[in-house]
C-alpha positions, 0 to 999 in steps of 0.5 A, spaced: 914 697 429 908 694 431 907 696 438 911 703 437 904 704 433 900 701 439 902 706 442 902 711 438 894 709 437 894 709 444 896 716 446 892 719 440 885 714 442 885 711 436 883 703 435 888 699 440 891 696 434 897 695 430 895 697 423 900 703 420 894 705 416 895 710 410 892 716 415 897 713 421 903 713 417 901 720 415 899 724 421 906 721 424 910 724 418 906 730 419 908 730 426 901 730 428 899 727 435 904 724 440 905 726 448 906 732 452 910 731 457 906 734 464 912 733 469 919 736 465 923 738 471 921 731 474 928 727 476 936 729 475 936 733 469 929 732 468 929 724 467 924 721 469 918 717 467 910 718 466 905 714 466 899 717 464 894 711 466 888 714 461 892 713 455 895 706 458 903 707 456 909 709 460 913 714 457 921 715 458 922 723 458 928 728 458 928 734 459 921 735 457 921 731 451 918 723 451 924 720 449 921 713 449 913 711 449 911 704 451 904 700 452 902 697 458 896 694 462 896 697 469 891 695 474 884 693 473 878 697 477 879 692 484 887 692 483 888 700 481 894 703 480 897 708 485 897 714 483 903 719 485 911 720 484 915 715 486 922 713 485 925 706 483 929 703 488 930 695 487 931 691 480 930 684 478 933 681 473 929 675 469 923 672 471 920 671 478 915 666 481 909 670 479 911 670 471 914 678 472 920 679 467 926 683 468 922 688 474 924 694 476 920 696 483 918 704 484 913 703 492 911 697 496 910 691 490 909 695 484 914 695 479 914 695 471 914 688 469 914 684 462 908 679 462 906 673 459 899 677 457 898 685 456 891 687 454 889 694 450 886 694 458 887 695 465 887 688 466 894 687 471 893 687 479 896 694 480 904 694 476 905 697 470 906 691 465 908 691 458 910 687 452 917 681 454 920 683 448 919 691 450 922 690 458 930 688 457 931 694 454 925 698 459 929 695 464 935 698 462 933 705 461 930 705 468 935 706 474 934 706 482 933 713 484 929 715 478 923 718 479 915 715 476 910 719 476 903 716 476 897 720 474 889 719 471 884 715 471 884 708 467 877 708 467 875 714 465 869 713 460 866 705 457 870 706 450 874 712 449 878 709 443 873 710 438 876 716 434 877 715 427 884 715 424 884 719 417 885 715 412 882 709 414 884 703 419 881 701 423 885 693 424 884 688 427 886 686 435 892 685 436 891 680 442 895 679 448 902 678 446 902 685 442 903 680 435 909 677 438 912 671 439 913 672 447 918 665 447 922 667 441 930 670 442 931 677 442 936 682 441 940 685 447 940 693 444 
């Protein structure tokens, strides 16, 4: 829960933080705020991913629909992010060499992967690195041949994360690990 809330702050340019405040919760039953997607003839039946580098998530879409939404960390500003449409085209399952987990690979040496650390900012050498207990299951939406699309700016303002939730809620950081244990089992769903 606590990360489905990071990224929903995320996409919507509130605080980066997991709190569900009363104003959070309340925009979400509301249906308020949440992803267009830009791409939705993109893949086989419109199945793709979108990674929207200003909002700082990967968003599994369907039909022009987000089906899943998952915050990342992508290149930092002397490692960027490629930008442009890519497909999937190798897969490795568990950890490598460079602490990548579970990575799925869409142009030369850039892959999602889980890592140890994914802050609220731009901060990986150019991969698109999400939260270890988020991967196994991203790596298993992902398929070879499935096509990415990379797009915008992660460094389009000083602090573009200052809107102000309705309702109160700030909340505090929620650090590298995204509030997790990083080393505690997980379920295979």
């Amino acid at each position: 829960m606590d990360r489905a809330v990071l990224a929903y702050r995320k996409l919507n340019d509130y605080a980066r933080n997991s709190q569900a405040s009363k104003g959070i919760v309340k925009r979400i039953f509301n249906k308020k705020g949440g992803y267009r997607v830009r791409r939705p003839g993109l893949g086989n039946q419109g199945i793709h991913v979108e990674a929207p580098l200003a909002k700082q998530v990967l968003v599994f879409a369907k039909k022009g629909k987000p089906t899943a939404i998952f915050p990342i960390a992508s290149g930092k500003s002397s490692t960027r992010t490629v930008l442009g449409t890519y497909s999937f085209y190798r897969k490795d399952a568990g950890y490598n060499s460079h602490g990548m987990y579970y990575s799925s690979y869409f142009i030369r040496g850039y892959a999602t992967h889980g890592y140890a650390e994914v802050p609220n900012y731009p901060a990986s050498h150019g991969c698109l690195r999400t939260f270890i207990a988020d991967q196994p299951r991203i790596y298993g939406m992902t398929k070879i041949g499935m096509p990415i699309y990379v797009y915008g700016n992660a460094f389009r303002s000083a602090s573009p994360f200052s809107r102000t939730v309705p309702g109160g809620g700030g909340g505090g950081d929620l650090g590298p690990t995204g509030g997790l244990d990083p080393a505690a089992p997980h379920s295979a769903d």
